[in-house]
Phi, psi and omega in degrees: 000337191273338171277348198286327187276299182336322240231314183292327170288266183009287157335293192300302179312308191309329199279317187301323204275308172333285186276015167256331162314297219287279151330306166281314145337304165310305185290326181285325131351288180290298157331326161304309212245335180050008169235129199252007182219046173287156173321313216232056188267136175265145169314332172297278161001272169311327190266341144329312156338288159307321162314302190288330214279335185054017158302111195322302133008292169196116161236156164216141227244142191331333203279329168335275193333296188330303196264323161327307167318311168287300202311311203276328174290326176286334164290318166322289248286296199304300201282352195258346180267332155327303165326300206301341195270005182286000000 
């Protein structure tokens, strides 16, 4: 059991290093291309949006993004292994 935490930050870390890839990737994108409201935006992208617009209102900070993204990805996950199981 004492090996159980070590092994979940590990985990954690790797998952955090994905999706700041992921994340950076995106912004580098947008810095290239200088369009931050193009046709072909991805959920990264709209939330990105948010970042950048700096509204007192609703911001949202790189670690947000992050984590909405796992959220939203674990859920597809969840819900296409439900489909499957009918």
């Amino acid at each position: 059991m004492s090996g159980v935490k070590p092994a979940l930050l590990k985990i954690q870390k790797k998952i955090d290093k994905i999706l700041e890839d992921i994340v950076t990737e995106h912004k580098m994108k947008r810095k290239a291309s200088n369009n931050t409201n193009g046709d072909e935006q991805d959920l990264v992208d709209t939330l990105l949006n948010y970042e950048h617009a700096n509204k007192p209102e609703f911001h949202l900070t790189t670690n947000q993004i992050k984590t909405v993204t796992m959220a939203v990805n674990l859920q597809q996950k969840q819900s296409n292994g439900q489909c499957q199981s009918y």
